[in-house]
C-alpha atoms as a printed R data frame, in Angstrom:
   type eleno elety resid chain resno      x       y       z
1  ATOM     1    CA   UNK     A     1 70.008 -42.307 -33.525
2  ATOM     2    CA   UNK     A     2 72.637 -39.799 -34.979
3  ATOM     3    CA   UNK     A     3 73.852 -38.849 -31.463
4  ATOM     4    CA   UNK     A     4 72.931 -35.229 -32.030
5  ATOM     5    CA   UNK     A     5 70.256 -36.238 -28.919
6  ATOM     6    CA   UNK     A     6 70.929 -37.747 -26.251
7  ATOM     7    CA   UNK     A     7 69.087 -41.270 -25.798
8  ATOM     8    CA   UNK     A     8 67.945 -40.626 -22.727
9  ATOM     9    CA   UNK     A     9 66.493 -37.226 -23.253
10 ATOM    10    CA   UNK     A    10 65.178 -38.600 -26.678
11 ATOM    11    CA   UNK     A    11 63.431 -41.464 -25.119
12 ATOM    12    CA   UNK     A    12 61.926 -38.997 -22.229
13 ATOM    13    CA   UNK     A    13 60.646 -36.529 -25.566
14 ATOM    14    CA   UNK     A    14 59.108 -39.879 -26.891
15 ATOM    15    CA   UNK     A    15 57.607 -40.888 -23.657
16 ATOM    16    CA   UNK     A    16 56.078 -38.042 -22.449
17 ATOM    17    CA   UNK     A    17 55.150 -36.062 -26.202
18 ATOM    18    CA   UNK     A    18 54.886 -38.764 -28.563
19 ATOM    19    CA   UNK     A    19 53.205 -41.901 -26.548
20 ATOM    20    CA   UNK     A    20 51.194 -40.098 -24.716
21 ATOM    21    CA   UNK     A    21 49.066 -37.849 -26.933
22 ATOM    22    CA   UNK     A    22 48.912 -41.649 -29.486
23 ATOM    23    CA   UNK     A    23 47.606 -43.308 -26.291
24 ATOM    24    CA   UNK     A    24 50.871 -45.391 -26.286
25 ATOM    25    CA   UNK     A    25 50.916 -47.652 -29.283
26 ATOM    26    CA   UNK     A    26 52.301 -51.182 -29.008
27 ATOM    27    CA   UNK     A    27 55.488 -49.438 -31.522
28 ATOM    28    CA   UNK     A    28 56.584 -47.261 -29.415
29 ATOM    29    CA   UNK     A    29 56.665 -49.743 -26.159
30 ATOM    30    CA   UNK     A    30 60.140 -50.616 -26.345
31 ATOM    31    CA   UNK     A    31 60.948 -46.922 -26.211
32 ATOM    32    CA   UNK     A    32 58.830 -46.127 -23.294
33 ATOM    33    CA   UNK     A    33 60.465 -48.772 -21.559
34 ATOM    34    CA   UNK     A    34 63.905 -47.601 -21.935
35 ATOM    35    CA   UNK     A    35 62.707 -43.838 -20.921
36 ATOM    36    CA   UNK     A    36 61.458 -45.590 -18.085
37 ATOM    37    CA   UNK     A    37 64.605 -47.552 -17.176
38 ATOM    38    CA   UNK     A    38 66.665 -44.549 -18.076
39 ATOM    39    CA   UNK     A    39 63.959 -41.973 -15.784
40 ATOM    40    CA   UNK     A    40 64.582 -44.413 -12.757
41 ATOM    41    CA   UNK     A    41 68.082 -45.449 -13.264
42 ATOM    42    CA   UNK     A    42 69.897 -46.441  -9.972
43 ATOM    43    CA   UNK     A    43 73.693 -47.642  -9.481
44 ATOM    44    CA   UNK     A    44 72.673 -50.745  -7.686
45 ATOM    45    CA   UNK     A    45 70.740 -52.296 -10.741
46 ATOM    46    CA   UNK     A    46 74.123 -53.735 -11.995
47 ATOM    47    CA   UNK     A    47 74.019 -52.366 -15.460
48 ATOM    48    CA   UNK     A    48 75.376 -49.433 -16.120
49 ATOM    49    CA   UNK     A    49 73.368 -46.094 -17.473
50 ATOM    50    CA   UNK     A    50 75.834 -46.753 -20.623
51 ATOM    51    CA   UNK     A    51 74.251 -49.863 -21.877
52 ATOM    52    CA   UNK     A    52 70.482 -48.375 -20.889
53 ATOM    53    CA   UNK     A    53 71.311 -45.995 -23.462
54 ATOM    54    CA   UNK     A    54 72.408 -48.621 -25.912
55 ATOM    55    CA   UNK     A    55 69.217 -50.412 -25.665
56 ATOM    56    CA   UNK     A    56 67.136 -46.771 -26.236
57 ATOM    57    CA   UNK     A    57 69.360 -46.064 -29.194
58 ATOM    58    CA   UNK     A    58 68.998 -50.244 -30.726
59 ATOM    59    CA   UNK     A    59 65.135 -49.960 -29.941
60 ATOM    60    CA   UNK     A    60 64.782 -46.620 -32.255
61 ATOM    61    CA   UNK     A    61 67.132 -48.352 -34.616
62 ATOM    62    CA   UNK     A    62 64.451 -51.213 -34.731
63 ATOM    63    CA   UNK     A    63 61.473 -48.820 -34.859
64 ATOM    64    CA   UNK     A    64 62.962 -47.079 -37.697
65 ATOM    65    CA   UNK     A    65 63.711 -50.232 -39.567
66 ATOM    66    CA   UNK     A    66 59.755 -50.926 -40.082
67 ATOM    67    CA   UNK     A    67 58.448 -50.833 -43.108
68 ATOM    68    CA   UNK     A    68 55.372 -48.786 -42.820
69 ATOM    69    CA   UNK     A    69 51.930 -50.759 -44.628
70 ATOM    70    CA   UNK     A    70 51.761 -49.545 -48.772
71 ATOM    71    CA   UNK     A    71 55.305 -48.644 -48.328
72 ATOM    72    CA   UNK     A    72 58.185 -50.133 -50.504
73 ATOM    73    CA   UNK     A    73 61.758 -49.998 -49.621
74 ATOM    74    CA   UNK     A    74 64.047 -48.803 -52.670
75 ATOM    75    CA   UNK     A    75 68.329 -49.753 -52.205
């Protein structure tokens, strides 16, 4: 989410080392998707590979957001 990765290859390391070996939880399904999307990317789907990245970097924005069970925010 800091840029230092790119979404695309971020999503791929999510999808193919993270998912995977977790037997692809339901948490991680929005970021499979956009690895997916991103993977198979074609000119003619009328969105560009731009926003596709927008959504992986939004969807890791909302998976980071949880709060994990027992686990109390502090601001």
């Amino acid at each position: 989410m800091d840029g230092s990765l790119d979404p695309a290859a971020g999503t791929c390391l999510i999808w193919a080392d993270v998912a995977y070996d977790l037997n692809y939880p339901e948490d991680l399904q929005p970021l499979v998707s956009c690895a997916l999307n991103l993977d198979e990317w074609d000119a003619s789907w009328g969105v560009s590979v731009e926003a596709l990245k927008e959504e992986a970097i939004e969807a890791a924005g909302r998976l980071l957001s949880k709060q994990r069970p027992g686990e109390h925010k502090t601001d």
